[in-house]
N, C-alpha and C positions, 0 to 999 in steps of 0.2 A: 200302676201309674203313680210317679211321685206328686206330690201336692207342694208349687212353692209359693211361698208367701212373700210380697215385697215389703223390700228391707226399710227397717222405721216405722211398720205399720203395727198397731197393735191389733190381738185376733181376738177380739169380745161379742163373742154369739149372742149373750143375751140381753144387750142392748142395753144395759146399767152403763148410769153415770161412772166417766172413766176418772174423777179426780181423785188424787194421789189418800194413800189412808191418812199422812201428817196433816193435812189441809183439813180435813174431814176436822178428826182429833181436835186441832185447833178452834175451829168456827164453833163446833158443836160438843166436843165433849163425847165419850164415849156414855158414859151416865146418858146425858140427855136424850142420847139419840136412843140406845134401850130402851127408854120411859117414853119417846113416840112414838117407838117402831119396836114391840117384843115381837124376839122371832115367830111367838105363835100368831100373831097380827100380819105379818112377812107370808111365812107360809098361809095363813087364810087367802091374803089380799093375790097372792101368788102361785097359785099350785103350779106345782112339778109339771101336771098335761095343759095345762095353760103353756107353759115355757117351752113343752116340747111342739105345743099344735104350733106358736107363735115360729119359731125356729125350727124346723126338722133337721132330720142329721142330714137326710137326702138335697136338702138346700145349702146348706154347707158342706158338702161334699163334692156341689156341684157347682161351687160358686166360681166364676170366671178369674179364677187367678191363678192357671199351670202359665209356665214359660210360651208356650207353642201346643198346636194340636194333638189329640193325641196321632194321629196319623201321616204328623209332617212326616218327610224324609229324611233319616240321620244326615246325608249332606245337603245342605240346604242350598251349594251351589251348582248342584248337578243338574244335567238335562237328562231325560231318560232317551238313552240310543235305541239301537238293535236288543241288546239286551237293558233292563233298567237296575243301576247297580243302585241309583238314589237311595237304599235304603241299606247298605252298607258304609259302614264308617270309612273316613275317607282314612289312606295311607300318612306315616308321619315319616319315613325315610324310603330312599331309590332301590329300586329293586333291580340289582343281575341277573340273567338268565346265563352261566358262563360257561354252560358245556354238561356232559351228564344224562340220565333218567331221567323225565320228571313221570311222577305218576298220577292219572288225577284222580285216583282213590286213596291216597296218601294225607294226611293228618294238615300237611301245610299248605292243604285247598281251603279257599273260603267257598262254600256250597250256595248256587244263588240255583234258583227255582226259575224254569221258565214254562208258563201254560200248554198244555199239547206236547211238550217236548219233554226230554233226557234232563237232569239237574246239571249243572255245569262247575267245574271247579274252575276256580278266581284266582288268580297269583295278580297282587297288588300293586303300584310306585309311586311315589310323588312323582319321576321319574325311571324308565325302563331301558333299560339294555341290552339285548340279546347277542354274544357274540360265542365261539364256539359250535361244537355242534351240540346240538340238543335235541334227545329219542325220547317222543312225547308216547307214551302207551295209556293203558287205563281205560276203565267202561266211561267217562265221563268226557265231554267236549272239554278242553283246555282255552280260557277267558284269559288273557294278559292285558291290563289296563293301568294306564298312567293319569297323573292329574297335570303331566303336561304335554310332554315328547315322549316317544317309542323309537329308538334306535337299533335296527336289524342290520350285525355286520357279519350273523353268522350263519345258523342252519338251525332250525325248528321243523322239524320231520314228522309228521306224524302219519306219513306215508306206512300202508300194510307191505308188507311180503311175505310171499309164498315159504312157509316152513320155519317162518319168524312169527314176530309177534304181531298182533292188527293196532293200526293207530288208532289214538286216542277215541272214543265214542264211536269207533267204526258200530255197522249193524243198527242204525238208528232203525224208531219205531216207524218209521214210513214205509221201510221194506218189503220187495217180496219177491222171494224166492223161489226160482224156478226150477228144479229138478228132470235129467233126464227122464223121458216117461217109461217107454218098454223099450225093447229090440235092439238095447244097447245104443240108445239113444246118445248124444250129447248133450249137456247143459247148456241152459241160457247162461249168458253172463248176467251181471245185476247192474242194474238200470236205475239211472238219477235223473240230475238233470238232462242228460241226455239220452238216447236209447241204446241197449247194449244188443247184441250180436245173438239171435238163436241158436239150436244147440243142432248140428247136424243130425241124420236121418240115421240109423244102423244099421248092419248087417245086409245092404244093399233090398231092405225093406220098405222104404217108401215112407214110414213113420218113428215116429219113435223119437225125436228131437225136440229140446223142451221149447216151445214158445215164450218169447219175450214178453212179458209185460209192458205195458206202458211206460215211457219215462219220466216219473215228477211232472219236470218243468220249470216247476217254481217251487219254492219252500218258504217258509214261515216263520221256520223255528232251527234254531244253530244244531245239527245233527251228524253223524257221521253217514259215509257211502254204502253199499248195501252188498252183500256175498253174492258171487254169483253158486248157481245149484252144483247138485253133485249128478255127475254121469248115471245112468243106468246100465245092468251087467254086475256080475260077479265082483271083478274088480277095479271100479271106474274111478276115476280122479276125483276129488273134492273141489269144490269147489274157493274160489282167490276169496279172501277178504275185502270189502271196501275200502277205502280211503279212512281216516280220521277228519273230526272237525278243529276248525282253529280260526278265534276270534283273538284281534287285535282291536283296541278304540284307546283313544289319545284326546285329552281336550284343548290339544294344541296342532301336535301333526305326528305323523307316523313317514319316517323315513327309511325305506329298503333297500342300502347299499348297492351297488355293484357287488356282484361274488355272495349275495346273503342269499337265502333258498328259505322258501316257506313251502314245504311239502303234503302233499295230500292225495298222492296215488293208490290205485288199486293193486292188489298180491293179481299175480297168475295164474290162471286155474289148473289143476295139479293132471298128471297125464292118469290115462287108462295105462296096465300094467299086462292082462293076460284076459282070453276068453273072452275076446270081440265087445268089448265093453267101454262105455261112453266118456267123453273127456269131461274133467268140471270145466265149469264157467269162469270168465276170469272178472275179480269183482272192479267192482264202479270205482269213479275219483270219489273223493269225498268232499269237504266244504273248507273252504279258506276265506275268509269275510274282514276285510281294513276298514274301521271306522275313524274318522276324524276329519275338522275344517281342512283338512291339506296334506293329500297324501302323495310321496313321492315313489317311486318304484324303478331302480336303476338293476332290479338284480332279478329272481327269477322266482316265481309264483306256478306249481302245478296244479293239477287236481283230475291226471288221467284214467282211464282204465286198463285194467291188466288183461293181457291176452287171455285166450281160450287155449287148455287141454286137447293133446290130441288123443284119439280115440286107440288101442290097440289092436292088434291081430290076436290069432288064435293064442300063439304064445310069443310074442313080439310084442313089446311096451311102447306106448309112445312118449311123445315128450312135453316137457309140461309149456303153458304159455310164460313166457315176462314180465314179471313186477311191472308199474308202470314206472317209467323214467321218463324220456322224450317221449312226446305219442311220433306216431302210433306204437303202441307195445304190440312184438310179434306174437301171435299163435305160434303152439307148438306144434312143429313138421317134423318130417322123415327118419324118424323113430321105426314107423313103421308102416311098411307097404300096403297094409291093407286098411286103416284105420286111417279117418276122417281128420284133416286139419283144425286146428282150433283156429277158430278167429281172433283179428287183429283188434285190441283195445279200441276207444275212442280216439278219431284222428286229433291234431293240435284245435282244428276247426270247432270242434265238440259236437260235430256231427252223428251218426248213430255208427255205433259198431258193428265189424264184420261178424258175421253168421258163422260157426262151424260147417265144415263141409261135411258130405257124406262117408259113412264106410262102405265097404262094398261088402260083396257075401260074407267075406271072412274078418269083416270089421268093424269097430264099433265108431260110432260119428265122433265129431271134433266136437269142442266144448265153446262155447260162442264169445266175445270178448265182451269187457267189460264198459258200460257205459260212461260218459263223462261228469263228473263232479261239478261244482259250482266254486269260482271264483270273483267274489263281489266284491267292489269297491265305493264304500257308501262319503263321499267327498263333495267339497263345494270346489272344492282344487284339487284338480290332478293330474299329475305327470308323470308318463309312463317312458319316456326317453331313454332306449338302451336295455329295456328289459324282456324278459318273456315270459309272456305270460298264456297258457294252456289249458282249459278251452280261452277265449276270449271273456276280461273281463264285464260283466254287467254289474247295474247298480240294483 
C-alpha cells in the first residue's frame, strides 16, 4: 500500500513546536537554550516510551491520508457488467481484431477471475474493431471490451468442429457428459441451454442408448458449450465438441454489421466405424453474450448444436453428424444399413434436439444431436433488424 502525503504539509509525528532552527537561534541563542534545557533534562522530562505510547507507529500508519481506498476500483468510471472488469486498468489506445488465431492462453490475455466459473482472457480498446475473419481457440472464454464502441464487420468464430479444433472455453465446468452405456448403444449429445437429443438403442436390444441429462437453462457465469459422449462398442464415434464462449461489452454500443458472424456452434458427433457400435454425440452451442446501452445486430449471431454420429454395421461405418452452421445441423445417415441415425442438432427455435435412432440386430444406435447454446443480449436498446440470430436471443 503506498502512503501519500498532501503536498505543503509537513509530517512531524511528535508533535514539537515546528519553528524554523534561525528563529530559534535568533530569540534564544543556542547557549541559552542548553543552560534551560540539557539534553539530559529533554530526555528525563521525555522518554523515548513516553513518545512512542503518545504517537504509535500503528497510528501513523493509519492515519487517513492515502489518495483513495485501499479497495477502490482501478477505473473509477466503470460500472461492474456481466463480468466486473472495474478493477482492471483501463485501455490508453484502439484495439483491431483483423483477422488471424487468437488464443486465449496466449501472454496478450489480460486474466480476470469470475466466481463459480473458468478465468476469462481480456483483449482491451479505448475503442474496438473487429473485421476479418477471426479463429478464436483456447481453454479460456475470450472478453473483448471497449471504453466506448465495438465494431463487428467481420467474423469471430469460436464455433468447434468435428476433427478441428474446440472453440474458445468449450467443455465449461457445468457439464455432463453422457456416454453410450452397453449393446452398442448411442450417445447423448451435450446439453446447454437447451436439451440435446438421446443416444439410440443397439443392436436391435431394446437398451443400451445413453440418456440425456437435463438442459442448464440458465447460466450465471460466461462458459463454453458441453461434448456430447462417446458411443458404446468396439469402435464407436467420439463424441462433437461444444460450442466456445464469447463476451462482448461496450460502454457506449456494440454494432454487428450486416455479413459480421459471431460464432459459437457445436462439432458433430463422430460416426461408428465397425462391430455394431454406437455413434457419438453431437456437442451443444456454446455462449455468445452483447453487453452494452445499445446494441445493434444487422448480421448474424449462432450458438447451435452439432448433429449426432451414426451407429455402424458389422463392418460397414457410418457417418459422422454436422458441425453446427444453420440449425438444424443433420445427423449422420446412410453410411450404413444396419446402424442407427444420429440426431439432428438443436432446431433455430432452440428447442430440444433429435434422439439418435435405433440399430437393428446387426447395428449399433445413432449418436443424439447436440443441444442449443445461449445467445444473450444484455441492452437498454436493441435492434435486431436484418439479422439472424439462433436459438432466439434472451436477456
Amino acid at each position: 500500500m503506498s502512503l501519500s502525503l498532501a503536498a505543503g504539509c509537513a509530517f512531524n509525528p511528535s508533535g514539537l513546536a515546528s519553528a524554523p532552527d534561525a528563529a530559534t537561534d535568533a530569540s534564544d541563542g543556542d547557549a541559552s537554550l542548553d543552560a534551560a534545557m540539557p539534553d539530559a533534562a529533554i530526555d528525563a522530562a521525555t522518554p523515548d516510551a513516553a513518545i512512542d505510547a503518545a504517537t504509535p507507529d500503528a497510528a501513523v500508519a493509519d492515519a487517513p491520508m492515502i489518495d483513495a481506498p485501499v479497495d477502490a476500483p482501478v477505473d473509477a468510471a466503470c460500472t461492474p457488467g456481466y463480468l466486473d472488469l472495474c478493477n482492471v486498468a483501463p485501455p490508453t489506445t484502439a484495439l483491431t481484431l483483423g483477422g488471424g488465431t487468437i488464443d486465449t492462453d496466449s501472454p496478450a490475455c489480460i486474466t480476470v477471475t469470475q466466481s463459480g466459473g473458468p478465468d476469462v482472457c481480456l483483449r482491451y480498446g479505448t475503442s474496438v474493431t473487429i473485421s476479418g475473419s477471426n479463429r478464436v481457440i483456447g481453454s479460456r472464454p475470450l472478453a473483448v471490451a471497449s471504453l466506448t464502441t465495438i465494431t463487428v464487420s467481420g467474423i469471430l468464430d469460436a464455433a468447434s468442429t468435428r476433427g478441428g479444433s474446440a472453440g474458445a472455453g468449450s467443455q465449461g465446468p457445468a457439464c455432463v457428459t453422457v456416454d453410450g452405456a452397453n449393446n452398442g448403444g448411442g450417445a447423448a449429445g451435450g446439453g446447454f441451454r437447451g436439451a440435446a437429443g438421446s443416444g439410440g438403442n443397439g443392436r436391435n436390444s431394446g437398451s443400451g442408448g445413453g440418456v440425456a441429462s437435463a438442459a442448464l437453462g440458465a447460466s450465471t457465469r460466461l462458459q463454453g458449450g458441453c461434448r456430447g459422449g462417446t458411443g458404446d462398442g468396439t469402435d464407436p464415434g467420439a463424441g462433437g465438441a461444444g460450442g466456445g464462449a464469447l463476451y462482448l461489452t461496450a460502454r457506449a454500443a456494440i454494432d454487428v454489421v450486416p455479413g459480421a458472424q459471431l460464432l459459437a456452434g457445436g462439432a458433430g458427433g463422430g460416426a461408428a466405424t465397425t462391430n455394431r457400435s454406437g455413434g457419438g454425440g453431437g456437442g451443444s452451442g456454446g455462449y455468445l453474450l452483447l453487453e452494452a446501452p445499445t446494441v445493434t445486430v444487422s448480421g448474424v449471431l449462432r450458438a447451435n448444436g452439432g448433429g449426432g454420429g451414426e451407429g455402424s454395421g458389422t463392418s460397414t461405418a457410418g457417418r459422422p453428424g454436422s458441425d453446427a452452421v444453420a440449425a438444424p445441423a443433420p445427423g449422420g445417415a446412410t453410411g450404413s444399413v444396419n446402424g442407427g441415425d444420429g440426431g439432428a442438432g438443436s432446431p433455430a427455435s432452440g428447442a430440444a434436439a433429435q434422439p439418435g435412432s435405433a440399430g437393428n440386430s446387426s447395428g449399433g444406435g445413432g449418436g443424439g444431436g447436440g443441444g442449443a447454446g445461449f445467445v444473450r443480449i444484455l441492452a437498454s436498446t436493441t435492434t435486431t433488424t436484418g439479422s439472424t440470430i439462433e436459438p432466439p436471443a434472451t436477456n
